[in-house]
C-alpha positions in Angstrom: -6.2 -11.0 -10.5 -5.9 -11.9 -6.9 -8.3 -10.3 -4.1 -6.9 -7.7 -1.6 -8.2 -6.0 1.1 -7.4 -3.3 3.1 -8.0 -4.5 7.4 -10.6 -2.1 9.6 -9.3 -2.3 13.1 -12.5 -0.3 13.8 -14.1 -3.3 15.9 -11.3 -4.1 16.9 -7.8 -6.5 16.7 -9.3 -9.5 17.7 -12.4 -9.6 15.6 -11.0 -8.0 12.5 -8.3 -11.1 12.5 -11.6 -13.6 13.2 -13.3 -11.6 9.7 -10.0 -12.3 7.8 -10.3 -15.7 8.5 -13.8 -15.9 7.4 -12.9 -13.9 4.2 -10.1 -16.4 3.2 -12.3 -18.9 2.7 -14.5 -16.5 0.3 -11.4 -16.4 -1.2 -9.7 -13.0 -0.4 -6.3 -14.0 -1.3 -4.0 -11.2 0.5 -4.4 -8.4 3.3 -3.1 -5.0 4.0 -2.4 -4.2 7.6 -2.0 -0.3 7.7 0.0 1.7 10.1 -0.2 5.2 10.9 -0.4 6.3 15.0 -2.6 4.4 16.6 -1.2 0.5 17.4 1.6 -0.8 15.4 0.5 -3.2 12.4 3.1 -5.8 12.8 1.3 -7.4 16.2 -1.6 -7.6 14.2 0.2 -8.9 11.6 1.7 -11.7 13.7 -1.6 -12.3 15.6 -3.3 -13.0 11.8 -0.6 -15.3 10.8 -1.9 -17.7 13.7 -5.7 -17.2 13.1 -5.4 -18.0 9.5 -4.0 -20.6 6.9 -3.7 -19.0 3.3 -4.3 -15.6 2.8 -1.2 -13.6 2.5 -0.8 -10.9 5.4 1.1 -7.6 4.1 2.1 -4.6 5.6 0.5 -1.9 4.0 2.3 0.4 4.5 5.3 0.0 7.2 6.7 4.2 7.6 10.7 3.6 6.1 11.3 6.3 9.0 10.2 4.4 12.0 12.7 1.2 12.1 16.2 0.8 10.4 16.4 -1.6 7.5 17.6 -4.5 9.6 14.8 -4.1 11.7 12.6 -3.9 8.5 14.3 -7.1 7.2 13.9 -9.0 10.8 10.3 -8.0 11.4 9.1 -9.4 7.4 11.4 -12.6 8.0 9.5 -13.3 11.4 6.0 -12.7 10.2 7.0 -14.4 7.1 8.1 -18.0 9.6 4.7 -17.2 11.6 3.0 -17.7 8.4 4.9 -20.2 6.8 5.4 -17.8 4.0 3.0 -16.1 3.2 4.2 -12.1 4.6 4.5 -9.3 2.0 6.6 -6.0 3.0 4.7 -3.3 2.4 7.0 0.3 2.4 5.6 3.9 2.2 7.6 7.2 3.3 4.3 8.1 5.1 4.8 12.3 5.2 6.3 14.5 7.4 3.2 15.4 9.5 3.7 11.8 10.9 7.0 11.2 10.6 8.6 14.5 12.2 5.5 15.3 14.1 5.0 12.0 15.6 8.2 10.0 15.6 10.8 13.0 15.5 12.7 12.1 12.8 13.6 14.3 9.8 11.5 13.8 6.8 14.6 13.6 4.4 15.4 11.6 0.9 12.3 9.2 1.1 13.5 8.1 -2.6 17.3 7.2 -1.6 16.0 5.8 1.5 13.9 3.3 0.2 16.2 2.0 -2.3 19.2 1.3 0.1 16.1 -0.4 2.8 15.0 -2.7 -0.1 18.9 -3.5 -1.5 19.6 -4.2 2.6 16.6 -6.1 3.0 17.6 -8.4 0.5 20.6 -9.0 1.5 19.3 -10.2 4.7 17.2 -12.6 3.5 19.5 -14.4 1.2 21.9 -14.8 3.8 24.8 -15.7 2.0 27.3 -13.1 3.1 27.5 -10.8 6.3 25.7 -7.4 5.9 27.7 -4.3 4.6 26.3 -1.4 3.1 27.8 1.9 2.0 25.3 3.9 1.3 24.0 7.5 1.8 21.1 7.2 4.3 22.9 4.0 6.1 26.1 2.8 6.7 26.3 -1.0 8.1 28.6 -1.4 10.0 28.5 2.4 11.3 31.9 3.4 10.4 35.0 5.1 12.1 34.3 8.7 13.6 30.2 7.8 13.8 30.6 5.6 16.8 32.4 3.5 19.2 33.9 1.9 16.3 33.3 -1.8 17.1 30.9 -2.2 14.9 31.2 -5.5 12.7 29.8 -7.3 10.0 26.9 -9.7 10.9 24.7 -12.0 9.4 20.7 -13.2 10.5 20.6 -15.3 13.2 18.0 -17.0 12.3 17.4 -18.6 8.5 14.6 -17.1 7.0 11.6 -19.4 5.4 12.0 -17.6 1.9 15.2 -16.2 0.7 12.5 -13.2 -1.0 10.2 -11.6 0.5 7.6 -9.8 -1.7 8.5 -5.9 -1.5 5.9 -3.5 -1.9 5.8 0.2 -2.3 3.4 2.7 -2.1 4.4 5.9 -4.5 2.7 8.4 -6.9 5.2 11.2 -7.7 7.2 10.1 -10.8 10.3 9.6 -9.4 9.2 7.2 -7.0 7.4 5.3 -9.1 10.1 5.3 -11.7 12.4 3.6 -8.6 9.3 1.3 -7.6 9.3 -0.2 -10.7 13.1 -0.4 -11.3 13.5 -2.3 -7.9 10.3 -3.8 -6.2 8.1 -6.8 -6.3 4.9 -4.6 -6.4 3.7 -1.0 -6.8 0.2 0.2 -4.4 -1.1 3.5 -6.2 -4.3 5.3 -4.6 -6.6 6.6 -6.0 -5.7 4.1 -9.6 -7.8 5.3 -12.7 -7.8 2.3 -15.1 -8.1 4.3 -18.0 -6.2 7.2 -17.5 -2.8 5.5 -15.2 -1.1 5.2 -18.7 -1.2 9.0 -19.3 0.0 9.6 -15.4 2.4 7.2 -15.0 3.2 5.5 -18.5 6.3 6.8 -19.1 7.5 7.0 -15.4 6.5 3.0 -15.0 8.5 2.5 -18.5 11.4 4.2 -17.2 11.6 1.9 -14.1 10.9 -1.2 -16.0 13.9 -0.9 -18.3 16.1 -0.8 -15.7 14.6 -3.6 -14.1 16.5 -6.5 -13.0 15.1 -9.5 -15.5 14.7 -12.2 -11.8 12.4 -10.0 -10.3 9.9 -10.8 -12.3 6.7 -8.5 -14.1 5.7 -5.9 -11.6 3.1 -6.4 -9.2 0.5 -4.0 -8.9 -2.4 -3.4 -5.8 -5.1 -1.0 -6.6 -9.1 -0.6 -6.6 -11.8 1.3 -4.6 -14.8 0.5 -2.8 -17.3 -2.3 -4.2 -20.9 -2.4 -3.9 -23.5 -4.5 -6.2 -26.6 -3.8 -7.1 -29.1 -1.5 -9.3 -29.1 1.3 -6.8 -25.4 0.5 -5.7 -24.0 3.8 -7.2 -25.3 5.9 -4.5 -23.1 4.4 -1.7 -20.5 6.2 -3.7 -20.9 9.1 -1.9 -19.7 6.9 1.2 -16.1 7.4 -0.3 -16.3 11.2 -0.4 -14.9 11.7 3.4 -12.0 9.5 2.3 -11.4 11.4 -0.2 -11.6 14.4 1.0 -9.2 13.3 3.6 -6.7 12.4 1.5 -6.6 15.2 -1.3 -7.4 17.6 1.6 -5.5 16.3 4.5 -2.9 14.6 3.7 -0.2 17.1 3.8 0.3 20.7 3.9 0.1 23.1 0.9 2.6 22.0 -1.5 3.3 19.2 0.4 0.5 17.1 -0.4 1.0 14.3 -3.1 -2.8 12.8 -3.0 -3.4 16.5 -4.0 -0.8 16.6 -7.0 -2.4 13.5 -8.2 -5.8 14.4 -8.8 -4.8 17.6 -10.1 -2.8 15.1 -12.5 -6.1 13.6 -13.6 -7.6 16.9 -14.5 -9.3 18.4 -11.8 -7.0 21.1 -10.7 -9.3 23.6 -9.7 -11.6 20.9 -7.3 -8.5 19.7 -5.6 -7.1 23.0 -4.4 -10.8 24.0 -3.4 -11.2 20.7 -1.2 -7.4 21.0 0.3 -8.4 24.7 1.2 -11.9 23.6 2.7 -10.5 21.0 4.5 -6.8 22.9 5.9 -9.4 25.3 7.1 -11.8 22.9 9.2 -14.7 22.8 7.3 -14.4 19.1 5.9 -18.2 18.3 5.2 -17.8 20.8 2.8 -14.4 19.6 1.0 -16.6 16.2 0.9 -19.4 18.2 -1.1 -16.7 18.9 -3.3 -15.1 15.7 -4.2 -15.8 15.4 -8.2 -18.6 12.8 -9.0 -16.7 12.1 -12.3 -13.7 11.1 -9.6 -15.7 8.7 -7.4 -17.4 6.7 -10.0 -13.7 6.2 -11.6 -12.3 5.5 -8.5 -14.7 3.4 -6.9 -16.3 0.0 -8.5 -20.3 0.6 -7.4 -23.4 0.0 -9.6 -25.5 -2.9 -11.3 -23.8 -6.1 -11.6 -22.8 -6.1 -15.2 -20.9 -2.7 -14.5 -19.1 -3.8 -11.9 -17.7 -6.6 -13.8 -16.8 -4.8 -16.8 -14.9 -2.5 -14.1 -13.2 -5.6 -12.9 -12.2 -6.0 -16.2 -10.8 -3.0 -16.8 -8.4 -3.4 -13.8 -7.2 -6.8 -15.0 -6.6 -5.0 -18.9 -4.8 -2.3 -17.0 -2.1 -4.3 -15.6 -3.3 -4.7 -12.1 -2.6 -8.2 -10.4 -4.2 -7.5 -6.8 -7.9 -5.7 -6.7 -7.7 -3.7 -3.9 -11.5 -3.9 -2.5 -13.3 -2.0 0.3 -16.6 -4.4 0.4 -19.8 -2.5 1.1 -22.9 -5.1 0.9 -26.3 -4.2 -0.5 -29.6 -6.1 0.1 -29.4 -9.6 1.7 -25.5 -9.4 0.8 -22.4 -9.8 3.5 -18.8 -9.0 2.7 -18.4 -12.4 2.3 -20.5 -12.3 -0.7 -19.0 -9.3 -2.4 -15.5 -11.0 -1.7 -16.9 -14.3 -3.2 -18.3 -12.6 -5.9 -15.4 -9.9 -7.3 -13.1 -13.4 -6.7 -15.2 -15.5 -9.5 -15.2 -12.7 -11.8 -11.5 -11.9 -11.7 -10.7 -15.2 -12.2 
């Protein structure tokens, strides 16, 4: 497995790029730059591919809704010659909270959407015929009746460094992760339960996969939790109940909420609609108290050495190729060591 890690912009741009470039050379083999509403991730992303050398820089996620697929296309093919090749596109429908709330646009056929973005995108990159695209969400050129009408078939400017760019996609419900795995480079669940990802998305993943296209390649797949070593280490597991809380909570509306379907996927239907209700009605410490133990320890990777490893393992036996890890040294540790540390024993 290769080392992933999600970027804190907490202390800032500038030193969160100057930690990456420190944790590259522990061996942290790929980064996720997140967006939401607060800065956009692709400066970031650009700023990292000039403070760093090897790690792979990924957007994690870039909204589908807030540039159009030629945009998308443009943006990954200039981080990717910043970094002579080493950008991953990193796609999520975000929700409509964000999406309508925040960038105005309707929150309509996320599924659709991302398909005819990651077709397009391709087509960019290759470069070996002027775009067209007749789809339903976008039409390239914009035909007759939708504009001026003068609209023509073009082709990137510039040549890109790779042909491919590595598309990822962030989905849970089954249809989208039936479509991930028919058409992308790599799939990034939340909230990823080793042991139980077969019974929630066997069949969905299976579905995808026989309609996959034989030269893209085994599916990649981005998932993991928060690390911390050491024989008291499983009390900073309670660190990820805010996070959680936010998510299965927060994220969303009633009904609308897909880290919420998920958990109550895994079992704990009545906990999840008690933390979405605690948390929809402001009292969030309290949705926290109610986070499942039994969901943090699967979720998270924290306890004596020889259980973390065997919890390393059972990522690599469950198909995932990038360990997503949030470091949290214990003792005399740094996050360099943690990084060092999960990267020997995933080798």
């Amino acid at each position: 497995m290769q080392i992933s890690m999600q970027l804190s912009y907490a202390g800032g741009f500038k030193e969160s790029a100057q930690q990456v470039a420190e944790l590259e050379r522990a061996g942290l083999d790929l980064v996720w730059v997140a967006e939401a509403y607060g800065f956009d991730g692709v400066s970031l992303m650009g700023y990292l591919a000039a403070c760093t050398e090897r790690v792979q820089i990924a957007s994690g996620i870039l909204p589908i809704y807030t540039r159009t697929p030629t945009l998308l296309a443009m943006t990954a093919a200039g981080v990717d010659a910043l970094s002579d090749g080493r950008c991953h596109l990193g796609l999520g429908a975000s929700g409509p909270q964000v999406i309508e709330g925040w960038h105005g646009v309707p929150y309509d056929r996320p599924l659709g959407r991302t398909r005819e973005i990651i077709e397009i995108c391709r087509t960019v990159w290759a470069r070996e015929e002027r775009l067209t695209h007749d789809g339903v969400s976008y039409a390239l050129p914009l035909p007759e009746g939708r504009g001026t009408g003068l609209g023509k078939p073009l082709k990137i400017i510039s040549r890109p460094v790779r042909p491919r760019i590595p598309i990822w996609v962030a989905s849970l419900g089954p249809k989208n992760v039936a479509m991930t795995a028919e058409v992308a480079d790599g799939w990034m669940p939340l909230f990823y339960l080793p042991e139980r990802a077969g019974d929630v998305w066997g069949a969905d993943l299976a579905a995808g996969r026989a309609r996959r296209a034989p030269d893209l390649g085994e599916l990649m797949v981005s998932a993991g939790g928060m690390v911390a070593i050491g024989d008291d280490a499983a009390s900073l597991r309670d660190l990820a109940r805010p996070m959680v809380a936010l998510y299965v909570g927060g994220m969303g509306a009633k009904g609308k909420n897909f880290y919420n379907d998920l958990v109550q996927r895994y079992g704990f239907e009545q906990e999840a609609a008690e933390i979405q209700d605690l948390y929809l009605d402001g009292h969030k410490q309290e949705a926290a108290a109610k986070v499942p133990d039994a969901l943090l320890e699967a979720t998270t990777l924290c306890g004596p050495e020889g259980y973390v490893r065997d919890r390393v393992a059972a990522y690599a036996e469950a198909g995932v190729t990038h360990l997503n890890v949030i470091p949290i040294p214990t003792g005399d540790h740094t996050v360099r060591d943690v990084i060092a540390t999960v990267k020997e024993w995933s080798a």
